[in-house]
C-alpha positions in Angstrom: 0.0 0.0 0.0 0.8 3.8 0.3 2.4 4.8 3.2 3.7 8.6 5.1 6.8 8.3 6.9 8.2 10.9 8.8 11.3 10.6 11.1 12.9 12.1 14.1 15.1 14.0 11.4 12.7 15.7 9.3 13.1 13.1 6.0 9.3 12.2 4.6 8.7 9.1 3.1 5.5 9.2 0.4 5.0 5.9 -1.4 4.7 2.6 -1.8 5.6 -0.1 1.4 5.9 -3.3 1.3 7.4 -5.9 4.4 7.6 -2.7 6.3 10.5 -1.4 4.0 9.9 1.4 1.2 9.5 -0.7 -2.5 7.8 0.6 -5.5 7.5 4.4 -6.5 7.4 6.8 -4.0 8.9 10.5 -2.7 11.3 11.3 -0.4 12.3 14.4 1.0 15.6 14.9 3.1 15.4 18.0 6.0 18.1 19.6 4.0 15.8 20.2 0.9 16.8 18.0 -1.7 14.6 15.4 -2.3 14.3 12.0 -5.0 11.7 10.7 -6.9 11.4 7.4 -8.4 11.5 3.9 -7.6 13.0 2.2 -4.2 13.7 -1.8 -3.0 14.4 -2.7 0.5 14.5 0.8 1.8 17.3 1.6 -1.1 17.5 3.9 -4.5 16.1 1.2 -6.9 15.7 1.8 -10.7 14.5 5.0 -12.4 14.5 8.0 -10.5 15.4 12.0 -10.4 17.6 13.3 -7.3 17.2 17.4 -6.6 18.9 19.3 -5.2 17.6 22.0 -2.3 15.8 24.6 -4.1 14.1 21.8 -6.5 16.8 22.4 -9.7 18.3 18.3 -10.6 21.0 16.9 -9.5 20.6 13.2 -11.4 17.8 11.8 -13.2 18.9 8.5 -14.0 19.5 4.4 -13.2 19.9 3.6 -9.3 21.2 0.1 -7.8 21.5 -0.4 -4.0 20.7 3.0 -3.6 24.2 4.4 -5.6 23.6 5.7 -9.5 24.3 2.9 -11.8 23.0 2.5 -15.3 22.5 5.3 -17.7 22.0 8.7 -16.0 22.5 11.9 -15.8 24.1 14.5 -13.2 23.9 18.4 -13.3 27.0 19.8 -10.8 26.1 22.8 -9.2 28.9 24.3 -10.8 27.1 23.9 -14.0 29.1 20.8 -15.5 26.8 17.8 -16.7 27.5 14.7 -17.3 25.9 12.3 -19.3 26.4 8.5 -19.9 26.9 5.2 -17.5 27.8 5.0 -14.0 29.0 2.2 -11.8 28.5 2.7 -7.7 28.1 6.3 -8.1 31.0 6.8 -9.9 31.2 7.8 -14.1 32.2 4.2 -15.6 31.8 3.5 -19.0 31.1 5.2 -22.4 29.7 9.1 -21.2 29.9 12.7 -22.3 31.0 15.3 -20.0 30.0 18.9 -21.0 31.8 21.9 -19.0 30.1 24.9 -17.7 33.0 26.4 -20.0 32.1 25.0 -23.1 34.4 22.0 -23.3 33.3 19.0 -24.1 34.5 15.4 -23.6 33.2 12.3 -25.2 34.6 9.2 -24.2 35.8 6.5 -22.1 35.5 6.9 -18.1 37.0 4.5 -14.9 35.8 5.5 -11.6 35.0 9.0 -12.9 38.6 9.2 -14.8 38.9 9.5 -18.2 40.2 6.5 -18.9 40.6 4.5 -22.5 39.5 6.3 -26.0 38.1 9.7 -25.9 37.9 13.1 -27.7 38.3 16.3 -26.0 36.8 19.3 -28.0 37.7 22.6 -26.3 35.5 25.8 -26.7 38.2 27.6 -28.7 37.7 24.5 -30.8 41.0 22.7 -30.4 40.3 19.2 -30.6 42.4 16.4 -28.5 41.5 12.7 -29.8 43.3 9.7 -28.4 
């Protein structure tokens, strides 16, 4: 069923409960402000969901596994980087595009949110690094 959880902290559960743990879509809202949306298992991050920030602007909208990103996602930095493309325990693994609140861009290869492997770095004075 649908259940409202509040604890001693401030944090609000809204959602789906099932063997007394959240599982299946639901809302929850930290005391800090930020706040995710999307689906939980076992009281964890669990499949699709968006992460905000306080003040309601994204922080990752994207693939979660035992409650870390993993999967295909997304992640806006609050210093106006984004990066798109796969993650592994919350870390950039795999093949994903990192877009600089300067104007650079990288497309490539990332291990443990390193580039790492094949990539191509496209500067905003277009200068282009591929290796």
């Amino acid at each position: 069923g649908t259940f409202k959880c509040t604890n001693g902290n401030g944090n609000v559960y809204v959602g789906q409960w099932k063997d007394n743990k959240k599982n299946g879509e639901g809302t929850y809202k930290w005391a800090n402000g930020s706040s995710y949306e999307g689906e939980l298992k076992d009281d964890k991050l669990e499949g699709k969901g968006v992460k905000k920030y306080p003040g309601g602007s994204v922080e990752y909208d994207g693939e979660h596994k035992d409650g870390m990103w993993h999967g295909n996602g997304t992640r806006n930095y609050k210093n106006g980087d984004v990066y798109a493309g796969q993650w592994r325990a919350n870390e950039k693994n795999g093949e994903g595009v990192m877009t600089y609140a300067n104007k650079d861009i990288y497309n490539g290869e990332w291990k443990d949110s390193r580039k790492d492997g094949q990539g191509k770095m496209k500067y905003h004075n277009e200068d282009v690094y591929e290796g």
